[in-house]
C-alpha positions as CSV (number, residue, x, y, z in Angstrom):
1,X,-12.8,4.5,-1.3
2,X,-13.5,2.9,-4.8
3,X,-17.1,2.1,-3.9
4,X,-17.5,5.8,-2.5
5,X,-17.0,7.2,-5.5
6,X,-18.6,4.6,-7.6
7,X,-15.8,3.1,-9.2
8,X,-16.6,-0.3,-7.4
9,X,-19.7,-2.3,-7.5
10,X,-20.8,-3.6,-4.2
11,X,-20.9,-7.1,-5.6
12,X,-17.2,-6.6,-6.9
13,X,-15.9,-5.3,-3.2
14,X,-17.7,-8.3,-1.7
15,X,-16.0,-10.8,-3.7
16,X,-12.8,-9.0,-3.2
17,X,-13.7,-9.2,0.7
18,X,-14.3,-12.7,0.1
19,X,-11.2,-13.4,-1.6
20,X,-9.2,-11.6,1.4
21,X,-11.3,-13.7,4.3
22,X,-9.6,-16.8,2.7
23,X,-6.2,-15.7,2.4
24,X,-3.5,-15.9,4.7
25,X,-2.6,-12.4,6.1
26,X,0.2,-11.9,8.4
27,X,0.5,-9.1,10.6
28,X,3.6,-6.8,10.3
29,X,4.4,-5.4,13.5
30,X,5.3,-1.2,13.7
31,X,8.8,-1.0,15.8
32,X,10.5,2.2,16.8
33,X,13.0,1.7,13.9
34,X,9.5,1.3,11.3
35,X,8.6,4.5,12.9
36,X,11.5,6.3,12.1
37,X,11.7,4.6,8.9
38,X,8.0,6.1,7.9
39,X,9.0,9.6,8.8
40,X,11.8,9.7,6.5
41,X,10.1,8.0,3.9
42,X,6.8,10.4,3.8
43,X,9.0,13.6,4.1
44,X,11.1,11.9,1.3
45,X,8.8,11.4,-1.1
46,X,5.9,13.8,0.1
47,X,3.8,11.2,1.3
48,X,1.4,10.7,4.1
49,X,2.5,8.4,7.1
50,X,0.2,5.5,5.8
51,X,1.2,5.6,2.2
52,X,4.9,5.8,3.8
53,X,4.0,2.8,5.4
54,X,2.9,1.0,2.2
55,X,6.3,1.8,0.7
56,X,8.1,0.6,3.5
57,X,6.6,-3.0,3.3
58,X,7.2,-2.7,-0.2
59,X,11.5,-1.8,0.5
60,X,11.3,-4.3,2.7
61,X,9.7,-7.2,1.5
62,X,10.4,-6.9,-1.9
63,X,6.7,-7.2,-2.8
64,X,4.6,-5.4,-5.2
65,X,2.1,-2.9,-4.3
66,X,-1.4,-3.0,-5.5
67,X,-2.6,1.3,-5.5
68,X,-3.9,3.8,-7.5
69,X,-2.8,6.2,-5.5
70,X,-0.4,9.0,-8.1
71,X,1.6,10.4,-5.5
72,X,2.7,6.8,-4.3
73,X,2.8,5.3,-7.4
74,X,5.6,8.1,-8.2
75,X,7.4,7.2,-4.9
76,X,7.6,3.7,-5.7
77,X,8.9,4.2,-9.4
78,X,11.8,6.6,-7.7
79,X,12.0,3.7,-4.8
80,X,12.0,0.9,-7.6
81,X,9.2,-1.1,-6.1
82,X,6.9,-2.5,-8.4
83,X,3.0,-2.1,-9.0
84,X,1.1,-4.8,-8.8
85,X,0.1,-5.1,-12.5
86,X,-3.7,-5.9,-13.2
């Protein structure tokens, strides 16, 4: 979305594509009780089901979310789940 609206360089995204190909990235699997859990959390806090599910990882895990995204931001700060900071 960054590159769309011109707020990434291509060379920037591919590095950042580069940097993800080498990490390693597990898989969280969706259960009935995540599905629940994402319904509550994006009627909660006014959120779509895929920001929902951002914050959800983030309650869960304990780890920090990297987004720009204002309406999530706001749901994490009332959640206390931290930002990724730059």
């Amino acid at each position: 979305m960054a590159h769309r609206r011109n707020r990434l360089g291509f060379d920037v995204l591919q590095e950042v594509f580069n940097k993800l190909s080498s990490m390693e990235i597990a898989v969280d699997p969706a259960t009935r009780e995540t599905s629940a859990r994402l319904g509550t959390l994006a009627l909660t806090y006014g959120l779509t089901s895929y920001d929902a599910a951002y914050l959800d990882l983030g309650l869960r895990t304990g780890f920090p979310i990297a987004t720009l995204d204002k309406a999530l931001i706001k749901a994490m700060q009332t959640a206390s789940v931290d930002l990724v900071s730059p």
